[in-house]
C-alpha positions as CSV (number, residue, x, y, z in Angstrom):
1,X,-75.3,-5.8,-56.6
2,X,-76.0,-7.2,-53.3
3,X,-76.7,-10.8,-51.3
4,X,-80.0,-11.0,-50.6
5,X,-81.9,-12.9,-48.4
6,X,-83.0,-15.9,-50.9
7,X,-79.3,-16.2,-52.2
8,X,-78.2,-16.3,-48.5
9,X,-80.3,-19.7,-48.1
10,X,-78.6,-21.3,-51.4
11,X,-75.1,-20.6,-49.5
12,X,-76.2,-22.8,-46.6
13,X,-79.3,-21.9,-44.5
14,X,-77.6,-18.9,-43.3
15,X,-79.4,-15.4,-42.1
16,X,-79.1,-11.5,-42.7
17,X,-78.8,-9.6,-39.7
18,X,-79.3,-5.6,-39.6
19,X,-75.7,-4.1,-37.7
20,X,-75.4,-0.4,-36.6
21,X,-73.1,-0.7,-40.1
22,X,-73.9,-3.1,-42.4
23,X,-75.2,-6.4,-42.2
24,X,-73.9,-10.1,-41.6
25,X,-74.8,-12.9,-43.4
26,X,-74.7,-15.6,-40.8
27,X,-73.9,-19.3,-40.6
28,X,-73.2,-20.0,-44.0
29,X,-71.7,-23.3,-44.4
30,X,-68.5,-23.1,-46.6
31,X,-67.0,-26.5,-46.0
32,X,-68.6,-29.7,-44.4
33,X,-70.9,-28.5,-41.4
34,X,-68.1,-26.0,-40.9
35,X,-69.7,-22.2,-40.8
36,X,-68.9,-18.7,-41.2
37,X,-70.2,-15.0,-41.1
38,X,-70.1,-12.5,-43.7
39,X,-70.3,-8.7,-42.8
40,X,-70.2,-6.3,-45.3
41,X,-72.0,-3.3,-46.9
42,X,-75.0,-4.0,-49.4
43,X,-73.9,-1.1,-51.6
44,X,-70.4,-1.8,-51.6
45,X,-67.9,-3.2,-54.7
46,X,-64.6,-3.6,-54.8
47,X,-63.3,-3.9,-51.1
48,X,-60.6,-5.3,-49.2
49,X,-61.7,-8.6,-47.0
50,X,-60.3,-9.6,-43.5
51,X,-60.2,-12.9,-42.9
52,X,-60.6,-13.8,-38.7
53,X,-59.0,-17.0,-37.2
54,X,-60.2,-17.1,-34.0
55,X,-58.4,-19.4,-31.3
56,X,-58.6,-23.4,-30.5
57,X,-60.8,-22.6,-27.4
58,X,-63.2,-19.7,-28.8
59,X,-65.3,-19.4,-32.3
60,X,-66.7,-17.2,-34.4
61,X,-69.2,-16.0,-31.9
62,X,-66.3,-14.7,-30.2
63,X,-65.4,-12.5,-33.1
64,X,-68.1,-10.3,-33.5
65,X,-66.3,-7.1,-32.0
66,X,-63.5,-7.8,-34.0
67,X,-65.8,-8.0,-37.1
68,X,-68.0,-5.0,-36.6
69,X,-64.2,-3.1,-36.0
70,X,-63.2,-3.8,-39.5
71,X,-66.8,-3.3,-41.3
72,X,-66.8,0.5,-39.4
73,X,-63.3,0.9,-40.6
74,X,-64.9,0.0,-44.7
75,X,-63.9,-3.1,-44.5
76,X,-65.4,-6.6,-45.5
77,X,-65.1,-9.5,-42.3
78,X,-65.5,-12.7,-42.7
79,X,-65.6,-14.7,-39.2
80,X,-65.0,-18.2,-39.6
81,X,-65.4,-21.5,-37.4
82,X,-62.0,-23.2,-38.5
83,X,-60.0,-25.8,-36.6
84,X,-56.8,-26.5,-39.0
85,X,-54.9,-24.3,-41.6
86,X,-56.7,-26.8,-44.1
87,X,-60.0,-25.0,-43.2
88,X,-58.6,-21.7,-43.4
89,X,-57.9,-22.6,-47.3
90,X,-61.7,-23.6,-47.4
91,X,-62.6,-20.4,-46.4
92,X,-60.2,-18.2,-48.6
93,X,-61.4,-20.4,-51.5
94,X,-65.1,-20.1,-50.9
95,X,-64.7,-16.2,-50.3
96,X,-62.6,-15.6,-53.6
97,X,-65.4,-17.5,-55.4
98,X,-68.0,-15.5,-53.7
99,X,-66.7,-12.0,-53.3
100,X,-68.4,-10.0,-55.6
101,X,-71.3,-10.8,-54.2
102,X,-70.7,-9.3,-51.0
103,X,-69.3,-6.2,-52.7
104,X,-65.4,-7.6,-52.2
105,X,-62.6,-8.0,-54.5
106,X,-60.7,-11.6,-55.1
107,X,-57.6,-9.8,-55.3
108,X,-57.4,-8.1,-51.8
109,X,-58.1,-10.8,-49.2
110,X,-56.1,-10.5,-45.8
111,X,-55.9,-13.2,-43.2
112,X,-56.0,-12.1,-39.2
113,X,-55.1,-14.3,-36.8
114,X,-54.6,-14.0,-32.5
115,X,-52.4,-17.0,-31.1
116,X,-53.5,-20.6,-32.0
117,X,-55.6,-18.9,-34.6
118,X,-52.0,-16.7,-35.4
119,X,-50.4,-20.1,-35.8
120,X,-52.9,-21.5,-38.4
121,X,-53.5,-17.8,-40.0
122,X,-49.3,-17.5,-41.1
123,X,-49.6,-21.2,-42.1
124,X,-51.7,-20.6,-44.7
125,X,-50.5,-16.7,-45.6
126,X,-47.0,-19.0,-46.2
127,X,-48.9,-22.0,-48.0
128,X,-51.2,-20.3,-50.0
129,X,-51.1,-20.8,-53.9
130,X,-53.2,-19.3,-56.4
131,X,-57.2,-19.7,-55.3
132,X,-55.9,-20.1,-51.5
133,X,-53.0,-17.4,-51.9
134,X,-53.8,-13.9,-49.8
135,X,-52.4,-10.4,-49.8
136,X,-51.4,-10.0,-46.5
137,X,-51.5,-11.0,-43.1
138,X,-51.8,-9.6,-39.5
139,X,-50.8,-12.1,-37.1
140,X,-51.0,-11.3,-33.3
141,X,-49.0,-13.5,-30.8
142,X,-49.0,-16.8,-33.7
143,X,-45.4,-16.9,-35.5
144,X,-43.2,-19.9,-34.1
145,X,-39.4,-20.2,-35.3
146,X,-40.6,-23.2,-37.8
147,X,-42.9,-20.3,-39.7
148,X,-39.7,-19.6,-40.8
149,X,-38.8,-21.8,-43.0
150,X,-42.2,-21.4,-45.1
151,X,-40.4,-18.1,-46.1
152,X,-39.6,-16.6,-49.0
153,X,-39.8,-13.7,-51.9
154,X,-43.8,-14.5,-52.6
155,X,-44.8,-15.0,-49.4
156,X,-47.5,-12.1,-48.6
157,X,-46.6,-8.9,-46.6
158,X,-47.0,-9.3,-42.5
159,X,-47.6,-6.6,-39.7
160,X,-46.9,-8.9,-36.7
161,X,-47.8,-8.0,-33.4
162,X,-46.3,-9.5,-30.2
163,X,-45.3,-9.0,-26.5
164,X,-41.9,-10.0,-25.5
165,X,-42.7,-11.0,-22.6
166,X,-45.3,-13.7,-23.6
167,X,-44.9,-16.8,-21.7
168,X,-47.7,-18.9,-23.9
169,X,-45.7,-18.1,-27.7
170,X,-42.8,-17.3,-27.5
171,X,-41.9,-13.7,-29.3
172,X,-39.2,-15.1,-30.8
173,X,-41.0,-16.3,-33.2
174,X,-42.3,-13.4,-34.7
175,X,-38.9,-12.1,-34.3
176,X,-37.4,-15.1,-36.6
177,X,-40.1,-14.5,-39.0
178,X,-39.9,-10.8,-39.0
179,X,-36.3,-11.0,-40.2
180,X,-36.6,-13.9,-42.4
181,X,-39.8,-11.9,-44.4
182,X,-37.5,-8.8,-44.3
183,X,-34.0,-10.5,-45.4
184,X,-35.9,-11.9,-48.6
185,X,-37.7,-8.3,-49.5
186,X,-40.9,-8.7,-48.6
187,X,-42.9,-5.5,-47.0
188,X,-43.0,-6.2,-43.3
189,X,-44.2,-4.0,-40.4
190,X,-44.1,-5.0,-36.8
191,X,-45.4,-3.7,-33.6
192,X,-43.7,-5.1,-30.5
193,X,-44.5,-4.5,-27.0
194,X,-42.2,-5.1,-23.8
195,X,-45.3,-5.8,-21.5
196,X,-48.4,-7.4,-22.0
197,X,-47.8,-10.9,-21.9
198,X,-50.0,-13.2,-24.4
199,X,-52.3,-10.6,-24.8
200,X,-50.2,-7.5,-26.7
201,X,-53.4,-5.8,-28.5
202,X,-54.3,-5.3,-25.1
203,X,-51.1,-3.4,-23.9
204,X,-52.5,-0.2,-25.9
205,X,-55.5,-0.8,-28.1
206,X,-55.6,2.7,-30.1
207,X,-52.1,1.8,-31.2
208,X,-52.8,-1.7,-31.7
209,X,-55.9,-0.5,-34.2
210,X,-54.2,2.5,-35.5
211,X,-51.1,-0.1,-36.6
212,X,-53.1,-2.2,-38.4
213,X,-55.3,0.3,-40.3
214,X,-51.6,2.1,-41.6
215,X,-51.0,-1.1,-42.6
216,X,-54.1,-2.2,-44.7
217,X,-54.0,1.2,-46.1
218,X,-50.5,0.4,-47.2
219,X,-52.0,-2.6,-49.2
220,X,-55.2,-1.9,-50.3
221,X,-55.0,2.2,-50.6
222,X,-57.6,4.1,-48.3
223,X,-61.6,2.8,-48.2
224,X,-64.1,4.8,-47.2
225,X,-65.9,4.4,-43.8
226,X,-68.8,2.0,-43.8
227,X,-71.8,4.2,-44.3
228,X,-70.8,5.7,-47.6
229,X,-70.8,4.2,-50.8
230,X,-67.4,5.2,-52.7
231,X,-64.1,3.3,-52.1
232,X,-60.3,4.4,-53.3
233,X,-58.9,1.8,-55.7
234,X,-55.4,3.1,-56.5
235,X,-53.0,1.7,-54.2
236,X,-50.2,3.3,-52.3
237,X,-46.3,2.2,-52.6
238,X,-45.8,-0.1,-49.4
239,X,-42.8,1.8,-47.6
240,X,-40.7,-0.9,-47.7
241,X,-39.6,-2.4,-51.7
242,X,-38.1,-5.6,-52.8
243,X,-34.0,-6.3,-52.0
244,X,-32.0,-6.9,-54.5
245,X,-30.4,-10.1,-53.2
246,X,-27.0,-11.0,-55.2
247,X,-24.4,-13.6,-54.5
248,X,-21.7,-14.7,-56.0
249,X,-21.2,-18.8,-55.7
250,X,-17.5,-18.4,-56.8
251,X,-16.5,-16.4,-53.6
252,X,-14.8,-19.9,-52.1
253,X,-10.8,-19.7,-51.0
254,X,-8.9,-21.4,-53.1
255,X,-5.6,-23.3,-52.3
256,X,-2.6,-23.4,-54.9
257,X,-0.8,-26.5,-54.5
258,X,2.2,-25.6,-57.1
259,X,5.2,-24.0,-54.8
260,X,9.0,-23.2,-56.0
261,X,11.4,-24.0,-53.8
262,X,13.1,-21.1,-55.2
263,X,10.6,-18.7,-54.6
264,X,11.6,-16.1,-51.6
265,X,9.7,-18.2,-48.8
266,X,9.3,-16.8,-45.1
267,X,8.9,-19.1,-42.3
268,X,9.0,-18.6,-38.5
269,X,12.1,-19.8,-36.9
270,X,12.4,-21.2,-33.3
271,X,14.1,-17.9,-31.7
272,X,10.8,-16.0,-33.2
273,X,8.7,-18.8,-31.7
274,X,10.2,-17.7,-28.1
275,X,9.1,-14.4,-28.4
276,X,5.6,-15.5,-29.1
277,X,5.3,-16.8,-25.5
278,X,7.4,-20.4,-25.0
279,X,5.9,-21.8,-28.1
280,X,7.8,-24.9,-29.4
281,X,8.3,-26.3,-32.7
282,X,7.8,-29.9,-33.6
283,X,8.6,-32.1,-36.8
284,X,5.1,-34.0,-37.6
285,X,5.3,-36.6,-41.2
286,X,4.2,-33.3,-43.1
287,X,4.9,-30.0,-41.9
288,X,5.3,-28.7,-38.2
289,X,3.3,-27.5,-35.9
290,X,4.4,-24.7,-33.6
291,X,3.1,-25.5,-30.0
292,X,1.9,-24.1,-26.9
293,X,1.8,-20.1,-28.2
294,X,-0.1,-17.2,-25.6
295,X,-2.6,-15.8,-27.8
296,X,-4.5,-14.0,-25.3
297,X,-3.6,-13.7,-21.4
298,X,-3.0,-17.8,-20.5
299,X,-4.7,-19.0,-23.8
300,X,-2.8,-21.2,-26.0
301,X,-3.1,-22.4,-29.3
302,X,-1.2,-24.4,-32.0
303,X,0.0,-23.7,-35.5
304,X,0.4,-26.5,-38.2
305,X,2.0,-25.0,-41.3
306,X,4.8,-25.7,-43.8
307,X,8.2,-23.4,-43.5
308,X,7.8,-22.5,-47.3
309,X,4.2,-22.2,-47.8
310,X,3.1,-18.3,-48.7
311,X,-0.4,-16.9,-48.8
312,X,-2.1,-19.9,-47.8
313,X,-5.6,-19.6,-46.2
314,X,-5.7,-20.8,-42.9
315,X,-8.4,-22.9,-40.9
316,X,-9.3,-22.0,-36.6
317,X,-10.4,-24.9,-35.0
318,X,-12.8,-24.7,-32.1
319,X,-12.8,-27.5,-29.4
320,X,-15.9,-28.0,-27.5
321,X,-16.3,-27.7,-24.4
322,X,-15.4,-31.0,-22.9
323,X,-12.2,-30.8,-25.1
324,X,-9.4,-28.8,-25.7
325,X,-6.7,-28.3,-28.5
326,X,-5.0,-31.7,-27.8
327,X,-8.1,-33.5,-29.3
328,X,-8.0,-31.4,-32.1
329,X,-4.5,-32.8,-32.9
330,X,-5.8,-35.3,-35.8
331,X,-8.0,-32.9,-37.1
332,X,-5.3,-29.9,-37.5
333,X,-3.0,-32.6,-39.1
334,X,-6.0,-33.5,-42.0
335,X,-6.0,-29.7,-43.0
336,X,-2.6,-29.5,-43.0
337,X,-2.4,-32.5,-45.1
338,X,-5.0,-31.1,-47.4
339,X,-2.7,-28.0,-47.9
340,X,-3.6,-25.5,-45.9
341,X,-2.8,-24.0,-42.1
342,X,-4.5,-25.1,-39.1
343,X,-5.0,-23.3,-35.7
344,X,-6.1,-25.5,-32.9
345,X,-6.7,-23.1,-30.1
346,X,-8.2,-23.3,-26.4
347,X,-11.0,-21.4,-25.8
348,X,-13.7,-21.3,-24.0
349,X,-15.7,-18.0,-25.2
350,X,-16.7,-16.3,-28.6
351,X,-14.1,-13.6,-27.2
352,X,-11.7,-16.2,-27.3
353,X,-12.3,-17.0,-30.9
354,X,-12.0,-13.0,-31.8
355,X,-8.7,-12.8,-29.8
356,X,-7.3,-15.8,-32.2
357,X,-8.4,-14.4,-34.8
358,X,-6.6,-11.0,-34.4
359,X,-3.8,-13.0,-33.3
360,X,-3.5,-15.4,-35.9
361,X,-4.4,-12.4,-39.0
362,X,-1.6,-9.9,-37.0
363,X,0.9,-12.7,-38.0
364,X,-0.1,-15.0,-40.9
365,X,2.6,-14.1,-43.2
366,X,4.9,-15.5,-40.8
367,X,3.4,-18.9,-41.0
368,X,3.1,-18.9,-44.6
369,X,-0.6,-17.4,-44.7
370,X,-3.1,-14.9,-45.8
371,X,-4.2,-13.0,-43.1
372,X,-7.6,-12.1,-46.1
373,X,-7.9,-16.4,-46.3
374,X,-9.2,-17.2,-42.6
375,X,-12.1,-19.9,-41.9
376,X,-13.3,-20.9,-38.9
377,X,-14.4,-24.7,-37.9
378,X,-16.6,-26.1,-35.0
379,X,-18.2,-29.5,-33.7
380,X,-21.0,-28.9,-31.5
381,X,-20.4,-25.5,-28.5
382,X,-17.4,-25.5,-30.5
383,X,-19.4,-24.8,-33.2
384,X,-21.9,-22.8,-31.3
385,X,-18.9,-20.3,-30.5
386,X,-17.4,-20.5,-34.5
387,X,-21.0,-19.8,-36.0
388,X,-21.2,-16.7,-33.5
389,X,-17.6,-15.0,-33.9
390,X,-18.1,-16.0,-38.0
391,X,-21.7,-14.1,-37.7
392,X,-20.4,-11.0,-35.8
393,X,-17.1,-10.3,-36.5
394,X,-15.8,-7.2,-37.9
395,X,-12.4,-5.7,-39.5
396,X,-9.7,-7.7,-37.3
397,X,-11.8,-9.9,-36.0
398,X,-14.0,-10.9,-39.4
399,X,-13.6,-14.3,-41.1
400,X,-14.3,-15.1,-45.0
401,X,-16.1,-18.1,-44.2
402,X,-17.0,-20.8,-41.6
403,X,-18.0,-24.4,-41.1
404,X,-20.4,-25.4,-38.7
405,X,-20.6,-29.0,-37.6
406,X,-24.0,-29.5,-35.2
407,X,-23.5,-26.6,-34.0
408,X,-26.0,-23.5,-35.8
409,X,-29.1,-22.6,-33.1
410,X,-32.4,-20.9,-33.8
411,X,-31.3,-17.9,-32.5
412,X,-28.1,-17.5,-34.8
413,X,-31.1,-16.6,-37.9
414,X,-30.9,-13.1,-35.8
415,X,-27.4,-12.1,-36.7
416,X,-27.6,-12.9,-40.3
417,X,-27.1,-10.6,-42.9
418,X,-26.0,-9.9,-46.4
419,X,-22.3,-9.4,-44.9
420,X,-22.3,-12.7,-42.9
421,X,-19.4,-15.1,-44.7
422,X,-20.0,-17.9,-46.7
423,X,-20.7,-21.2,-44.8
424,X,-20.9,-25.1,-44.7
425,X,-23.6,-26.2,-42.5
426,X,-23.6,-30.1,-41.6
427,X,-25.9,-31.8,-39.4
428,X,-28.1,-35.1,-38.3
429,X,-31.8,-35.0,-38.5
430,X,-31.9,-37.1,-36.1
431,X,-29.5,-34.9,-33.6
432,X,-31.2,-35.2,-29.6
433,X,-28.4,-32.8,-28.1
434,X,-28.2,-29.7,-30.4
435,X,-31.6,-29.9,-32.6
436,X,-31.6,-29.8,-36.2
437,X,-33.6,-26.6,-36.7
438,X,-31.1,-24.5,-35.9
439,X,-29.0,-25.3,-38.7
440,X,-31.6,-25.7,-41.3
441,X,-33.0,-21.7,-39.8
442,X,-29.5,-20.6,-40.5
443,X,-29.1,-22.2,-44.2
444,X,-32.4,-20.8,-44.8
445,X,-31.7,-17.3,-43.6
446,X,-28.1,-17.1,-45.5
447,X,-29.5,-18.4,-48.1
448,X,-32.4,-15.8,-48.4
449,X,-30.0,-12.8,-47.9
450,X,-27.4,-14.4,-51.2
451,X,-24.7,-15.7,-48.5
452,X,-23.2,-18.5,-50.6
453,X,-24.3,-21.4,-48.3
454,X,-23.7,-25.3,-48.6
455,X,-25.2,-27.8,-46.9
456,X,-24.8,-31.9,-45.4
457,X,-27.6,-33.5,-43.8
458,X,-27.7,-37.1,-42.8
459,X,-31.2,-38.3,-41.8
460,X,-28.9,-40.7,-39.3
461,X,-25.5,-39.7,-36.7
462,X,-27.4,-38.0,-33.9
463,X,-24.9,-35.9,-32.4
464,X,-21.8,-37.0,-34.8
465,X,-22.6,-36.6,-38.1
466,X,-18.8,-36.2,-39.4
């Protein structure tokens, strides 16, 4: 079965037009007085449908070449005037109502989009539910960092497409979004380019065409070309399958407040202090703290402990900036209260962080600690320089988990993975000096891989929320 001519004017005054493949029904109204064009195959039955978003300042006039592309390569385009990602679900939903009658399949709709018309094509691949849900999409130069939070395990499968040298959207975007659709198991391909600016189907356009036909193949299984009649159902396996995401919410350390003063205790005495580089100890109302120690060339830290704790887990503070240890003199004595060790050390780099850690894991049996119980805690660049040694550290240098006070960025999402440590994330909404996204990316992203993850947001605090 095919549309002809007097259906076409009970869609909406539109036209058939005779292509060099095909034909296009034109200016169909699908929502309002807003209009699109169908071009398709009269013969056809079954086939795969590519949506077109085109950008704020063009419309669907400006998509012809893009739709003929897809009707030679056997598929069914559908060229739409849209101005939100509200009439892009207008236009999914009229189509899956309607396909059969241009020869198309509800069940294989795919959404392209090129910049603004990226941005509103990945909204609504993200949104979509039931009649507005698609397949797939192909999004050229659209996915911003807050796509990614609109991710997870049903979101469609994505080939995105993107310069990294685009000065209009910024490619790390689809970078965010690439590892966010991969972390939760979704089939994702990409095709990046190093050159071409805002315009990366442009840098190589065999490639760029090439790329997306592998990947439509991969959903839909191969179609034949648009002057023939038959069409491959069965699908092919997409190369990439769902992860098997697992974590365990019990993987927390624990503290044991129940000592024996009869068990065989260590502690670090003052001569031993001396040899770690003029350290000094000092009597505080619970415990001591052993001051002034060279971790790492003329670093210096501070340990609070108790002489007959053993196997305690142990807690790195990072200063900010502004600050050094001094001001972290309160804050060590609140973990140390709490029962466990605290390292208040002056840095100033993440390399600084990874040299206290190896430092402090080399000798935490001497201050009554387990060097397999370390977390690290930062406020704000403090916290900036925690979240990053807790993200990439290794062996020596790897924590087991980390809490990050207004400190997580954007482009920490890149460095998470299923081996990143547990964390605490807390943060203001309202936060004007280190914005909020960052940390909400990062819970999102460790969450997504099975990183035990907690959260505390306040909608008020700005900069402070502790």
């Amino acid at each position: 079965l095919s549309l002809g001519e007097e259906e076409v004017q009970n869609e909406g005054e539109g036209e058939i037009v005779e292509l060099r493949t095909g034909v296009v029904a034109r200016n169909i109204r699908y929502s309002g007085r807003k209009r699109l064009d169908v071009y398709y195959e009269r013969r056809w039955s079954g086939r795969p449908a590519v949506l077109l978003c085109h950008t704020t300042r063009n419309n669907k006039e400006d998509l012809v070449e893009k739709a003929q592309m897809w009707l030679d390569k056997g598929y069914i385009a559908v060229a739409m005037n849209q101005g939100s990602t509200s009439d892009v679900f207008d236009a999914i939903e009229w189509f899956k109502s309607r396909a059969e009658r241009y020869g198309g399949d509800r069940q294989k709709v795919c959404l392209w989009g090129f910049s603004s018309g990226g941005r509103r094509a990945i909204t609504a691949a993200l949104q979509g539910r039931r009649q507005t849900a698609v397949q797939c999409a192909i999004i050229v130069a659209g996915a911003m960092t807050s796509h990614v939070l609109q991710v997870s395990r049903s979101s469609p499968p994505m080939l995105l497409v993107h310069s990294r040298n685009d000065g209009t959207v910024d490619f790390e975007g689809s970078l965010l979004v690439y590892r966010a659709l991969q972390a939760v198991g979704v089939p994702t391909q990409r095709l990046w380019y190093r050159t071409g600016g805002h315009r990366p189907h442009r840098v190589d356009p065999e490639e760029y065409e090439d790329t997306m036909a592998s990947f439509m193949r991969s959903m839909f299984g191969r179609v034949a070309l648009a002057d023939t009649t038959n069409i491959t159902d069965s699908l092919e396996n997409s190369s990439v399958g769902m992860a098997q995401l697992s974590g365990n919410s019990d993987d927390y350390l624990e503290v044991d407040d129940e000592y024996s003063d009869e068990e065989a205790l260590l502690s670090l005495g003052e001569e031993e202090l001396q040899n770690e580089g003029e350290g000094e100890i000092v009597e505080l109302r619970t415990g001591v703290v052993a001051r002034n120690i060279r971790y790492s060339g003329r670093k210096r830290l501070d340990v609070y402990y108790e002489r007959r704790w053993s196997g305690r887990p142990a807690v790195l503070l990072c200063h900010t900036t502004r600050n050094n240890k001094e001001d972290l003199v309160e804050k060590a004595q609140m973990w140390l209260d709490k029962g466990y060790i605290a390292v208040a050390m002056n840095q100033g780099s993440t390399s600084d962080v990874f040299d206290a850690i190896e430092w402090f894991k080399s000798r935490a049996e001497r201050y009554g600690g387990d060097r397999q119980k370390v977390c690290l805690w930062g406020f704000s660049s403090g916290g900036r320089r925690a979240i990053t040694a807790a993200l990439q550290g290794r062996r020596q240098t790897a924590v087991q988990c980390a809490i990050i006070v207004a400190g997580a960025m954007t482009s920490h999402v890149l460095q998470v993975s299923r081996s990143s440590p547990p964390m605490l994330l807390v943060h203001s909404r309202n936060d004007g000096t280190v914005d909020f996204e960052g940390s909400l990316l990062v819970y999102r992203a460790l969450q997504a891989v099975g990183v035990p993850t907690q959260r505390l947001w306040y909608r008020t605090g700005g900069h402070r929320p502790h």
